[in-house]
Backbone as CSV, one residue per row, in Angstrom:
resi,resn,N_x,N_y,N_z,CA_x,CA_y,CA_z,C_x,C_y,C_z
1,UNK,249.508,5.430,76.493,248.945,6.644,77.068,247.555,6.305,77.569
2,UNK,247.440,6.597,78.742,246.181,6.711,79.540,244.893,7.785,79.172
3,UNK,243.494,7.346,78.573,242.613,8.171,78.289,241.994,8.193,78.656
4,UNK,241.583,9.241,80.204,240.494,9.304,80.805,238.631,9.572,80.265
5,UNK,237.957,8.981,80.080,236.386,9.094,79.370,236.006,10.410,80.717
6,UNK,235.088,11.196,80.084,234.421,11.929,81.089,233.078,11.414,80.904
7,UNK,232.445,11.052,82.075,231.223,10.240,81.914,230.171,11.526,82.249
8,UNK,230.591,12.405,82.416,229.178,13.067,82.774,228.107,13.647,81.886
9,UNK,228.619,13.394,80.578,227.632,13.816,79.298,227.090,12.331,78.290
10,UNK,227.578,11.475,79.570,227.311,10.296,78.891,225.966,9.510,79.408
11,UNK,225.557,10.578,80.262,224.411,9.521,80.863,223.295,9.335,80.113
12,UNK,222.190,8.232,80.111,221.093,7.789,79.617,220.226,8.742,80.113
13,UNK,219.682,8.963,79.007,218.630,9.974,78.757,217.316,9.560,79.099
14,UNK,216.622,9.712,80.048,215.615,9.172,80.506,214.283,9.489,79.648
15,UNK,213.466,8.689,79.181,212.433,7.887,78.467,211.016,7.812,79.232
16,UNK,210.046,8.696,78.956,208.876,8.677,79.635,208.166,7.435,79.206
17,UNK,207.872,6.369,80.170,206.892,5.131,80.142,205.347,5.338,79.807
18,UNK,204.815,5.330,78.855,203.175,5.480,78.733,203.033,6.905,78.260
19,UNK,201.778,7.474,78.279,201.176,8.320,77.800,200.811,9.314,78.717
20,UNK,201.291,10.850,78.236,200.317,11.643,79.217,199.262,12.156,79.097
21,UNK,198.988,12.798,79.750,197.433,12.828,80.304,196.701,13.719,78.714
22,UNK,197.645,14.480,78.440,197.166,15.249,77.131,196.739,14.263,76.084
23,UNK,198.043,13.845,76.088,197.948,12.630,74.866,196.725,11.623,75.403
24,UNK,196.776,10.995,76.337,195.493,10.422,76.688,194.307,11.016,76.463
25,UNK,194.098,12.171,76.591,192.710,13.188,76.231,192.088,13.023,74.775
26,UNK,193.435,13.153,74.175,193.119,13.567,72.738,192.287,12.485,72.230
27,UNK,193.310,10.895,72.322,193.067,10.055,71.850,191.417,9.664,72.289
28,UNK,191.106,10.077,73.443,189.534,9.637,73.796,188.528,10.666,73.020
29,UNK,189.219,11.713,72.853,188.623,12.697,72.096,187.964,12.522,70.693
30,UNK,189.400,11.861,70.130,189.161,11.368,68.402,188.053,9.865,68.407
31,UNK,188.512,9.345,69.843,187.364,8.229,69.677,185.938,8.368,69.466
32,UNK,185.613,9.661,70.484,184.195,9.795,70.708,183.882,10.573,69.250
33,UNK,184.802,11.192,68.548,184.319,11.532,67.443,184.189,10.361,66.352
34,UNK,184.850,9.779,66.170,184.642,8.841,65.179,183.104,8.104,65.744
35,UNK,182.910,7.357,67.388,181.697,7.001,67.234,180.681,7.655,67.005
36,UNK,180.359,8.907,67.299,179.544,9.739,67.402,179.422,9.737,65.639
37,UNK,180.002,9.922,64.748,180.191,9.554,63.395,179.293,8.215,62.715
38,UNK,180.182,7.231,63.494,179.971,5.698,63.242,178.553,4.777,63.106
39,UNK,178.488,5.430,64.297,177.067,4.514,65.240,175.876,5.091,64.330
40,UNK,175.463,6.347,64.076,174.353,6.239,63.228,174.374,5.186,61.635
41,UNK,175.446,6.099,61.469,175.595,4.884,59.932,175.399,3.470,60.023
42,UNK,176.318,3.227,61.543,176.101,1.307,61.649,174.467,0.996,61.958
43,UNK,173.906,2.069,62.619,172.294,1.888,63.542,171.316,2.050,61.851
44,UNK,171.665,2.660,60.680,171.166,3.299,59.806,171.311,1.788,58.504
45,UNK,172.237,1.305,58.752,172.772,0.219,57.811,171.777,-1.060,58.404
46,UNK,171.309,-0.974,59.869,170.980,-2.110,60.390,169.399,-2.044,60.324
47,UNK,169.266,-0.852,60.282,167.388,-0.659,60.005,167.190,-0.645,58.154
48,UNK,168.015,-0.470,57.510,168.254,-0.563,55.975,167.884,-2.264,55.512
49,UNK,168.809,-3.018,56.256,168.404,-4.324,56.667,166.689,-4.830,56.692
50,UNK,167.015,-4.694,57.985,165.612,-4.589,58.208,164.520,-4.398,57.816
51,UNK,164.627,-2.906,57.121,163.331,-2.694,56.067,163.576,-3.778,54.584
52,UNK,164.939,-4.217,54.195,165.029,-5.259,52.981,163.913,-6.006,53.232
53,UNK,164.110,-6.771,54.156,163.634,-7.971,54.995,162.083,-8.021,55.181
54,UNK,161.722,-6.559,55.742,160.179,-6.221,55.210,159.442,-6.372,54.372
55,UNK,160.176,-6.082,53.373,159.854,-5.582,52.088,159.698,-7.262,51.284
56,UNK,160.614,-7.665,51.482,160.303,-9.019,51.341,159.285,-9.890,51.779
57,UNK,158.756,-9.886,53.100,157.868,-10.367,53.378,156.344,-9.679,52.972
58,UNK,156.798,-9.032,52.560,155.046,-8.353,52.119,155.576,-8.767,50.687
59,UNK,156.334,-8.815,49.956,156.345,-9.399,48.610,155.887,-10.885,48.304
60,UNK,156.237,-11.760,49.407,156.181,-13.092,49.427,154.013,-12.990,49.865
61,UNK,154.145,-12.104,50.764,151.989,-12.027,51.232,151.423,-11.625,49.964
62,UNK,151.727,-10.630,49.325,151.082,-10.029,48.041,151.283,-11.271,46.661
63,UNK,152.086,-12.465,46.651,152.333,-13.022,45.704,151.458,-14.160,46.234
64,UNK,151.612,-13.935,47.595,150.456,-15.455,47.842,148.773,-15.218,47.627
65,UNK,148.680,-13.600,47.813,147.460,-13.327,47.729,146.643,-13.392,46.072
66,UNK,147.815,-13.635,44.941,147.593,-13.702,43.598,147.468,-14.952,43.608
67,UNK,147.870,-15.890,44.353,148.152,-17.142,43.848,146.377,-17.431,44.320
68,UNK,146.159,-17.053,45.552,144.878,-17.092,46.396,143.743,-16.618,45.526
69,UNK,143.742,-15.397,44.814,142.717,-15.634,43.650,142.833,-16.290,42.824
70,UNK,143.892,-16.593,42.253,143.878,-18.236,40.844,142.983,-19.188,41.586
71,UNK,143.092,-19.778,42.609,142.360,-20.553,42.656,140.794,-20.264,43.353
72,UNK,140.544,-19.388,43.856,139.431,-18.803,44.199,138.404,-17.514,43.111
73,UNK,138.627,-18.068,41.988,137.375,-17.355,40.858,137.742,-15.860,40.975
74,UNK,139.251,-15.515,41.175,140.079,-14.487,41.283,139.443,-13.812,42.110
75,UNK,138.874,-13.760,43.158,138.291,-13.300,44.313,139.293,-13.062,45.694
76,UNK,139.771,-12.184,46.237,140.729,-11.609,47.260,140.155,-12.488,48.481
77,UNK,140.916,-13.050,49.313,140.607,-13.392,50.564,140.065,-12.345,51.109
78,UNK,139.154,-12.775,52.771,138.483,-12.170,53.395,139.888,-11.812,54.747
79,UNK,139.160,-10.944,55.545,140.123,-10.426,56.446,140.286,-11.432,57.494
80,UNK,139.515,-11.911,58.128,138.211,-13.031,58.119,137.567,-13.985,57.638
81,UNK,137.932,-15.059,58.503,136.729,-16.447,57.917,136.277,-16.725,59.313
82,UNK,134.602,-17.071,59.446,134.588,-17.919,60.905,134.432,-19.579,59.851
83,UNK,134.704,-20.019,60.204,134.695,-21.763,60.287,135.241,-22.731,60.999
84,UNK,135.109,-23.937,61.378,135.304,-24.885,62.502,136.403,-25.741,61.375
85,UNK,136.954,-25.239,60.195,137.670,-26.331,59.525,139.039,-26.229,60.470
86,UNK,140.028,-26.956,60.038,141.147,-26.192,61.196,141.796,-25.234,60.106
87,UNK,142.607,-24.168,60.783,143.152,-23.257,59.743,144.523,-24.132,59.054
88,UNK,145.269,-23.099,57.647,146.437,-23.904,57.648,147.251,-24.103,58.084
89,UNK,147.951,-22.942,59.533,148.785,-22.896,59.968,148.734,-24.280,61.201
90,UNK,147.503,-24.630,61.357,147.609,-25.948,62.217,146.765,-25.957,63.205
91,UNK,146.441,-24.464,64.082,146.096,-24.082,64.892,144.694,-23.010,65.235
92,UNK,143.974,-22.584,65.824,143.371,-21.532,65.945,143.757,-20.533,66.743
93,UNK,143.765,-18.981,66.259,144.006,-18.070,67.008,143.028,-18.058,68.043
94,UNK,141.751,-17.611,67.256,140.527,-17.561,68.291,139.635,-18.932,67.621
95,UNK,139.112,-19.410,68.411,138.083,-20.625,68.263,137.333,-20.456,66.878
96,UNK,137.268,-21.454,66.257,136.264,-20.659,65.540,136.517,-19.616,64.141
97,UNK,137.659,-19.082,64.285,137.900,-17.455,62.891,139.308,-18.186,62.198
98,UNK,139.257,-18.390,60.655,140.488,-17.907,60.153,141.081,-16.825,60.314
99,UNK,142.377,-15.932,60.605,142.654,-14.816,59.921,143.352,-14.958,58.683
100,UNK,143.278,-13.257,57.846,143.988,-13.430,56.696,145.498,-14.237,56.664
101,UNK,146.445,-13.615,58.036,147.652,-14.469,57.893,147.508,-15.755,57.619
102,UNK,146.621,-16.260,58.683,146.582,-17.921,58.407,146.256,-18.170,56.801
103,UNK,145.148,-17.963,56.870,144.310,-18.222,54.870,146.098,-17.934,54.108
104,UNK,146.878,-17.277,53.924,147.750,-16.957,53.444,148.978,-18.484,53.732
105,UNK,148.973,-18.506,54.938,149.833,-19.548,54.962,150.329,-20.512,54.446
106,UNK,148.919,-20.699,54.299,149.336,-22.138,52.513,149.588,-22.057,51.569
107,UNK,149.945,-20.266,51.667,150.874,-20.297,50.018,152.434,-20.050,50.298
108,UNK,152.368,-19.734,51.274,154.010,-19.244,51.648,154.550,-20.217,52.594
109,UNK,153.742,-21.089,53.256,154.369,-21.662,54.115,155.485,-21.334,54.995
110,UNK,155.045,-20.191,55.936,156.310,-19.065,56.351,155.380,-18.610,57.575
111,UNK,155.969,-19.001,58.868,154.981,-17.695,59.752,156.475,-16.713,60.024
112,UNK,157.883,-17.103,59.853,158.416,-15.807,59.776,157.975,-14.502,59.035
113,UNK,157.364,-14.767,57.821,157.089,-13.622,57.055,155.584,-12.938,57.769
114,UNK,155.379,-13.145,58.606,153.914,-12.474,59.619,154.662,-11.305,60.426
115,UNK,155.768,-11.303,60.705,156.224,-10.320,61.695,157.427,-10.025,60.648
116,UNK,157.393,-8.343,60.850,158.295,-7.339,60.783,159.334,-7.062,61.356
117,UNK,160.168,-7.585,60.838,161.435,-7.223,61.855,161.742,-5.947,62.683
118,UNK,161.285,-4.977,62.003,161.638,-3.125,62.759,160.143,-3.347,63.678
119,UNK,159.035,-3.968,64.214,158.046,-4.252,64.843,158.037,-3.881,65.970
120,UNK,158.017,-3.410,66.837,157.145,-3.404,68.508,157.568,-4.302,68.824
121,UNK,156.782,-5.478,68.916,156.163,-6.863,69.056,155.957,-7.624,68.665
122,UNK,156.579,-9.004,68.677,156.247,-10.373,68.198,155.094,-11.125,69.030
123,UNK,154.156,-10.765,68.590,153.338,-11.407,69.623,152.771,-13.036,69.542
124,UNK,152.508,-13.959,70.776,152.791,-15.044,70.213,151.623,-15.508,71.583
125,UNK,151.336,-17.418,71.113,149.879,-17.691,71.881,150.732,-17.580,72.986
126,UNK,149.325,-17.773,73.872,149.484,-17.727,75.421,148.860,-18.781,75.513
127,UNK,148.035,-19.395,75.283,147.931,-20.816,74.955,147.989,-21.605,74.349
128,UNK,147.439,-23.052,74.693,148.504,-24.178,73.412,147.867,-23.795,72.259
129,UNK,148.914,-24.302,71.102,150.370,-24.162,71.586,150.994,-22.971,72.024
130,UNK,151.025,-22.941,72.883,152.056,-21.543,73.659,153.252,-21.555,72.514
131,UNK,153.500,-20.197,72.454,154.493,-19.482,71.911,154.611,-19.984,70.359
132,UNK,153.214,-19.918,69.830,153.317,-20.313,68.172,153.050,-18.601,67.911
133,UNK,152.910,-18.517,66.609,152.949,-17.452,66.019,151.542,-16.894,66.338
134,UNK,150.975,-15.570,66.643,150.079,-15.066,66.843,149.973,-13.310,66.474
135,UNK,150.554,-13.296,65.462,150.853,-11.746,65.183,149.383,-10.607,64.897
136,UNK,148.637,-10.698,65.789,147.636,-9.539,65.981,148.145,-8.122,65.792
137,UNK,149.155,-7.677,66.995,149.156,-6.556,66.671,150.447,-5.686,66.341
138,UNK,150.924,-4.913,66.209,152.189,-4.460,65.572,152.965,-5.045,64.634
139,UNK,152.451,-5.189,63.388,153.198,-6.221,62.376,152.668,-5.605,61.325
140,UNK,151.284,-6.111,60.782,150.785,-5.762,59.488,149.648,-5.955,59.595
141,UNK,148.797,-4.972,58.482,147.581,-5.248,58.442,146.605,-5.297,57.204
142,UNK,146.094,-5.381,57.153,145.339,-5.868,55.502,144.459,-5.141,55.411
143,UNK,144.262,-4.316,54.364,143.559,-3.176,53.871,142.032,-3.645,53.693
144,UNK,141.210,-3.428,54.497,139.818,-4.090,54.470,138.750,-3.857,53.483
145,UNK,138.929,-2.999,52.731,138.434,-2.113,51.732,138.773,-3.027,50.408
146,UNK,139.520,-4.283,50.475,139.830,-5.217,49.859,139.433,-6.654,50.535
147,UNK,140.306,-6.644,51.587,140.255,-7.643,52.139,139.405,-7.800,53.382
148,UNK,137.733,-7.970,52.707,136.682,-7.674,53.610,136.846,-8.039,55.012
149,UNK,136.118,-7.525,55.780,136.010,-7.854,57.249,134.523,-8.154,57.544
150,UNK,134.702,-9.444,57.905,133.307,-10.162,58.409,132.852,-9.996,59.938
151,UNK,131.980,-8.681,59.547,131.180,-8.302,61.210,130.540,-9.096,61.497
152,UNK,130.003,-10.152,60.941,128.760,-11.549,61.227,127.373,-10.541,61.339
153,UNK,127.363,-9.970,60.525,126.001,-8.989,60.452,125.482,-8.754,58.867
154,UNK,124.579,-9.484,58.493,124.109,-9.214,57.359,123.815,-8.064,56.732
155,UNK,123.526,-7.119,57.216,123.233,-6.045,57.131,124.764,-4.966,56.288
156,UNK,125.997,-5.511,56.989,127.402,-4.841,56.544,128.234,-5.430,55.733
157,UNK,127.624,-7.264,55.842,128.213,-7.842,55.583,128.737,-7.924,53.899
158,UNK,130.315,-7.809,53.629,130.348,-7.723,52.047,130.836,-8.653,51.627
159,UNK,130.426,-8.858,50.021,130.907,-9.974,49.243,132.637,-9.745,49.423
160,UNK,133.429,-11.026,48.423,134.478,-11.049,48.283,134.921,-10.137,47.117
161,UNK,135.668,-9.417,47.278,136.343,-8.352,46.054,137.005,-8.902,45.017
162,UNK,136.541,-8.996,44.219,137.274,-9.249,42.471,138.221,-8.580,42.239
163,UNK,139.107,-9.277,41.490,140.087,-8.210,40.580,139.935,-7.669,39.739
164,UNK,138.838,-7.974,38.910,138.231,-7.659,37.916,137.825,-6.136,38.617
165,UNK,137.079,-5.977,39.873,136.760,-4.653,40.324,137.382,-3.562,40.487
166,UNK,139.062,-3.764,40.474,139.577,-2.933,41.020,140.548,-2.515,39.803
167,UNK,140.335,-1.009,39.237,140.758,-0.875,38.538,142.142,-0.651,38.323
168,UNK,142.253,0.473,39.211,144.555,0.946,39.508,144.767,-0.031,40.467
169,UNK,145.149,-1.686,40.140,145.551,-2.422,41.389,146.960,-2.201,41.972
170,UNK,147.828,-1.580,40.765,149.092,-1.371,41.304,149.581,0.019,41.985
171,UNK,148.281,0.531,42.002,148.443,1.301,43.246,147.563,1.512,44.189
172,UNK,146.930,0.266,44.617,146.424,0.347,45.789,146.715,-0.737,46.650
173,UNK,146.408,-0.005,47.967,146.926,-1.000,48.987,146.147,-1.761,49.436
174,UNK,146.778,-2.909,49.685,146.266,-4.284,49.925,147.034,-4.279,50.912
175,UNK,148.140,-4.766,51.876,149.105,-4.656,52.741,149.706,-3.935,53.454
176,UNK,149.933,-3.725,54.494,150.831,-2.399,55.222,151.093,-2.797,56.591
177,UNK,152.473,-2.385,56.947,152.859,-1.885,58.369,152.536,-1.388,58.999
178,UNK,151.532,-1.975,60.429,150.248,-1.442,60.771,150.614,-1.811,62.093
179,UNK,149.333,-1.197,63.243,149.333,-1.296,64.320,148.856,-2.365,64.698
180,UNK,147.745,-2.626,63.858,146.540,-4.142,64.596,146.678,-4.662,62.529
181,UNK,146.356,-6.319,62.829,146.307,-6.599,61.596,144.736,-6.621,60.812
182,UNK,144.228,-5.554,60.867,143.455,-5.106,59.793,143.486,-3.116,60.106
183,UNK,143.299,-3.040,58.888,143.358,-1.507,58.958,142.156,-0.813,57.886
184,UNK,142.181,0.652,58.139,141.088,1.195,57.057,141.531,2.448,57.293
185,UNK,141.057,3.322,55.994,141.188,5.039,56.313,140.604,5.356,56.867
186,UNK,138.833,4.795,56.944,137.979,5.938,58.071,137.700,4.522,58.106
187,UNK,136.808,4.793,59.539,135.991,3.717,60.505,134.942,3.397,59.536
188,UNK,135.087,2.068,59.395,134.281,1.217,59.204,133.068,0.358,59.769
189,UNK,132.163,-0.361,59.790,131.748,-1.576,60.716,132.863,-2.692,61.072
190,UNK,133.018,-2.048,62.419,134.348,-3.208,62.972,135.520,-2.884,62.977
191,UNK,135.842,-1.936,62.396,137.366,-1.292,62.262,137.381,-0.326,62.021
192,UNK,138.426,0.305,62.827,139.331,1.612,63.158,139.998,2.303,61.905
193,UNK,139.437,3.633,61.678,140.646,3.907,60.497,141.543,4.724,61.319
194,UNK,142.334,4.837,60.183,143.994,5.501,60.742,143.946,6.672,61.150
195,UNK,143.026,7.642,60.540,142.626,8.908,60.885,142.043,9.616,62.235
196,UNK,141.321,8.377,62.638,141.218,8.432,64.248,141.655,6.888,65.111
197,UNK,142.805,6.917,65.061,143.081,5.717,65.917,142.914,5.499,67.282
198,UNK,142.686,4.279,67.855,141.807,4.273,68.818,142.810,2.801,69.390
199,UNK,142.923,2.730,70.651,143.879,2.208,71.916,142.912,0.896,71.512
200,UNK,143.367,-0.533,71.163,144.783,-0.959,71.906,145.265,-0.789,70.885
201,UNK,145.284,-1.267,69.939,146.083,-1.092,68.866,146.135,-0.504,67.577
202,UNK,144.495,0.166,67.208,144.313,0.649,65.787,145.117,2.027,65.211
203,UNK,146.149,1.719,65.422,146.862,3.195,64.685,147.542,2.901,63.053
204,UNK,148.587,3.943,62.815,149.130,3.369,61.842,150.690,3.894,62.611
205,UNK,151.644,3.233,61.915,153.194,3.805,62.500,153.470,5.158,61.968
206,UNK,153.981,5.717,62.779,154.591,7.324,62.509,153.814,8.625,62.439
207,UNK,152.556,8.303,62.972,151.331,9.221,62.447,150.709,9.720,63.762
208,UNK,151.468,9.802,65.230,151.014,10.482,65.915,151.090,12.086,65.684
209,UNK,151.909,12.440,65.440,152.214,13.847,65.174,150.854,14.432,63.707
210,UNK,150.412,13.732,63.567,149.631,13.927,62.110,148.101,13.649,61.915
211,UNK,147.845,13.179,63.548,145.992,12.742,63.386,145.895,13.872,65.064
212,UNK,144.732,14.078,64.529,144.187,14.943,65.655,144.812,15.016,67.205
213,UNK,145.051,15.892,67.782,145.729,16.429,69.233,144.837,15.323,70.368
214,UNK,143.555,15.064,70.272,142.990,14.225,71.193,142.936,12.915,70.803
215,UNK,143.622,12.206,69.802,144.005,11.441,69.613,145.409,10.658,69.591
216,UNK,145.946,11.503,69.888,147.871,11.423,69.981,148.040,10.664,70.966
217,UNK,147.432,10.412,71.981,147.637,10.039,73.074,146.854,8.471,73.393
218,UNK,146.126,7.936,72.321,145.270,7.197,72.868,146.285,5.933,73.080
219,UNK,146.774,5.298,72.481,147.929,3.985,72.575,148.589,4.559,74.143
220,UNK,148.481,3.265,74.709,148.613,3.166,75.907,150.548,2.110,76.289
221,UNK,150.198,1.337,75.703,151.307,0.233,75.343,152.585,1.056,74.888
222,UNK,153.323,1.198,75.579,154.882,1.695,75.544,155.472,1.223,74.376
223,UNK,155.552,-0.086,73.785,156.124,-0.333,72.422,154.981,-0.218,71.916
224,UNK,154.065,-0.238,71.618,153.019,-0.140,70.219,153.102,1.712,70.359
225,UNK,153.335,2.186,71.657,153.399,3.843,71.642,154.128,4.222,70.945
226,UNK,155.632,3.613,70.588,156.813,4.207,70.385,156.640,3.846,68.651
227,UNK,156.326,2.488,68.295,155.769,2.946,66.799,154.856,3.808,66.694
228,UNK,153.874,4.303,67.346,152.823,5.294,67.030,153.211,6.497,66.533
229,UNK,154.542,6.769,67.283,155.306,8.100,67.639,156.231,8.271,66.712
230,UNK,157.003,6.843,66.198,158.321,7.289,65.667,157.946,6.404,63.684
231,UNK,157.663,5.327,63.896,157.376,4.545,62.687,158.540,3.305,62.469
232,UNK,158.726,3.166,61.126,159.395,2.117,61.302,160.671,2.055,60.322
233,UNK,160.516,2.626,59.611,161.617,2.325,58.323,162.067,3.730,57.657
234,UNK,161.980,4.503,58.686,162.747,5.923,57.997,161.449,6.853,57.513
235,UNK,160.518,7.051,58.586,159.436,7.645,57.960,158.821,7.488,57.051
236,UNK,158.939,6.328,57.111,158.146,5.668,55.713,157.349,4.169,56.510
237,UNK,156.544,3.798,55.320,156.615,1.856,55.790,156.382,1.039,54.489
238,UNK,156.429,0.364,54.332,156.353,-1.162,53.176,154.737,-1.181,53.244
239,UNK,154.650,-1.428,51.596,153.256,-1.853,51.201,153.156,-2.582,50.316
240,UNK,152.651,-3.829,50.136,152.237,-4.475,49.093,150.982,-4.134,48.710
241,UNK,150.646,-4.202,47.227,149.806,-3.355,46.654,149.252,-4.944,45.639
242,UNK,147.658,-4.157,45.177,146.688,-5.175,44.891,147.296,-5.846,43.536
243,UNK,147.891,-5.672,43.146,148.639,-6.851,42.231,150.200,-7.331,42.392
244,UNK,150.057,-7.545,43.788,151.435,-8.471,44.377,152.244,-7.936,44.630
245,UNK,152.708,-7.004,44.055,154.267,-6.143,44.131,153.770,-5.240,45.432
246,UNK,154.987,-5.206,45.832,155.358,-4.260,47.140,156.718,-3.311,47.022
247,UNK,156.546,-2.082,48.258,157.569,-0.582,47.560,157.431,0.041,48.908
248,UNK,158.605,0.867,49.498,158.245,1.450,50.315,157.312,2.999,49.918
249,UNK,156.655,3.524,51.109,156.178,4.818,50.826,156.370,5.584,51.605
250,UNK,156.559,7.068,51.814,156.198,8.235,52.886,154.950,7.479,53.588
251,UNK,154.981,7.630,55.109,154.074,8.079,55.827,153.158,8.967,55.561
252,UNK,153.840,9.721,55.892,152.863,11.009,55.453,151.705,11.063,53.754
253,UNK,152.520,9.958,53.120,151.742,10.405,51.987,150.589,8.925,51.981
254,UNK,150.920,7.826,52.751,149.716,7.374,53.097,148.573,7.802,53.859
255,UNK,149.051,8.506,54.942,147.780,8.878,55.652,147.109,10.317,54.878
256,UNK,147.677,10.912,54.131,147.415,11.734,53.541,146.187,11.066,52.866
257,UNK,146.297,9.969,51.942,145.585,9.181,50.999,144.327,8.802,51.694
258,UNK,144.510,8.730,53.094,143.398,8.651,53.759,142.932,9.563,54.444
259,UNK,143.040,10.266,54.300,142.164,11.731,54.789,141.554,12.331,53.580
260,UNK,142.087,11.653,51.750,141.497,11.919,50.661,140.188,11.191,50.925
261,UNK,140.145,10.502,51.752,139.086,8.811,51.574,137.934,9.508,51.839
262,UNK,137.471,10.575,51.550,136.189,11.171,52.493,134.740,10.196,52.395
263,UNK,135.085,9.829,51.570,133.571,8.596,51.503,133.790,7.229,51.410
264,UNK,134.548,6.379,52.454,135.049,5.585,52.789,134.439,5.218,54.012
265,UNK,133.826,5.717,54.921,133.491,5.255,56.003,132.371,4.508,56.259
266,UNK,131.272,4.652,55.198,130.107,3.854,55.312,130.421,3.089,54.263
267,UNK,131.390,2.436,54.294,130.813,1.069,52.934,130.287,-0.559,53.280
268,UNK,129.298,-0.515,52.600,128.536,-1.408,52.284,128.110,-1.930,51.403
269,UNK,127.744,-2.994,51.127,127.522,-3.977,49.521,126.829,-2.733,48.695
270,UNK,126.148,-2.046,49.099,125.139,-0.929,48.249,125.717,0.110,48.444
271,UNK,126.866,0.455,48.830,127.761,1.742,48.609,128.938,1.580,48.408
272,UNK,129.486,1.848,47.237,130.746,1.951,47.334,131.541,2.983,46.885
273,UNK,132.284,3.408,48.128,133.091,5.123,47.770,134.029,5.175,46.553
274,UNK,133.895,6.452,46.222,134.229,6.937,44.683,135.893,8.063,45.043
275,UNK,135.975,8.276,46.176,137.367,9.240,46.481,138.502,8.837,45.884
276,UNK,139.160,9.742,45.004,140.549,9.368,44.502,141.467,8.949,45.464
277,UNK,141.586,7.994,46.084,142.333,7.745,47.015,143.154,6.459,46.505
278,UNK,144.121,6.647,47.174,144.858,4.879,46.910,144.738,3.862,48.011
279,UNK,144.126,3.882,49.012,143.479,2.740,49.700,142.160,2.615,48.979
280,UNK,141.321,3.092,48.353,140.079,2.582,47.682,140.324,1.746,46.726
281,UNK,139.727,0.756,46.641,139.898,-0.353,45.217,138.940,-0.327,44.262
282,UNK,137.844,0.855,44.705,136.327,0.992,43.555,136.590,2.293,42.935
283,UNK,137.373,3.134,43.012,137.773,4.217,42.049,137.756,4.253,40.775
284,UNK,137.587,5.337,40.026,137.664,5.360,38.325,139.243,5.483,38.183
């Protein structure tokens, strides 16, 4: 017997190739949500980094600066040296001046640890040796109120600071994430405090919004601006403090500390300010 098939319910069922346009939507949809998600955490994990890395290098400056009084009659380096010896790093910045980084060098043997990774600027010579380490400004700066600054003027000029002098060393600052590498709360002979910062570089990071309206504006420099404006490590920055150890802090609650400084601005061998502050190292 002959069995005719009826083919007409037999045909292949046709199969859409690729994706439509809906389905295409969605999927770009869920993407941009997940990055929109993602990217801070990954951008947040990578400045987390970063500030480690900080934090470290001001641990390794603050341990060299202990080692630097053992052998110096426990006396703190100067901010500043002029002498014709050569420095340790090999080289002279300016003719003539140690800076503190250099004096430091020979205990750490590190010019990576001079620059901040979350930084502005690596700044480096412009002459020989071209492109050695030269970290002036946006990196760190050394609390001068410790780590004297030599105006070459007898008159301002101060001895070297003891440890013996300074009574709360573990909470005062010796070190910080700074605009220019020396810093102060109020103006000094020769230096800028944070409270009125002053172009090219004397600010502190994150503290435009927080020092006077005619001062907000003075940083001229597009990256040293953008630390001025924003800071560096989560509204905060890294400090090593006068007995070696280093910690991050609020912004805000450093410059705060210096707007406590009210009698900080004239110091001299025959004055020394008494303000509860934690940048002062002559406090009760």
């Amino acid at each position: 017997m002959l069995i005719f098939k009826d083919t007409r319910f037999c045909r292949k069922q046709h199969t859409p190739n690729g994706f439509t346009l809906i389905e295409l939507l969605v999927v770009i949809a869920i993407i941009a949500i997940l990055a929109s998600i993602l990217f801070p955490v990954f951008a947040r994990a990578r400045e987390n980094a970063r500030r480690t890395s900080c934090l470290s290098n001001l641990k390794q400056m603050g341990l060299a600066v202990m080692q630097y009084t053992q052998d110096f009659d426990e006396k703190y380096p100067q901010a500043l040296n002029r002498t014709t010896q050569n420095p340790p790093d090999g080289y002279f910045w300016n003719t003539g001046t140690w800076f503190w980084p250099q004096t430091l060098f020979a205990y750490h043997k590190s010019s990576a640890v001079l620059y901040c990774p979350s930084a502005p600027v690596h700044p480096v010579m412009t002459t020989p040796p071209i492109g050695a380490p030269r970290p002036f400004n946006g990196n760190y700066g050394a609390n001068t109120m410790i780590m004297a600054y030599d105006t070459n003027s007898v008159a301002t000029q101060r001895p070297a600071v003891s440890l013996a002098a300074i009574q709360t060393p573990a909470s005062t600052y010796l070190i910080l994430d700074s605009g220019t590498y020396i810093t102060a709360p109020r103006d000094t002979p020769g230096v800028t405090g944070i409270t009125l910062p002053l172009a090219f570089a004397a600010y502190f990071p994150g503290t435009s919004k927080l020092v006077p309206p005619s001062r907000a504006n003075v940083i001229t420099d597009p990256d040293l601006k953008r630390d001025f404006d924003t800071g560096r490590h989560f509204d905060g920055v890294n400090i090593a403090y006068a007995d070696g150890h280093a910690k991050w802090q609020k912004v805000t609650t450093v410059y705060r500390e210096a707007v406590n400084c009210t009698d900080c601005g004239a110091l001299t061998p025959t004055s020394m300010p008494t303000a509860q502050s934690d940048w002062n190292p002559f406090r009760n």
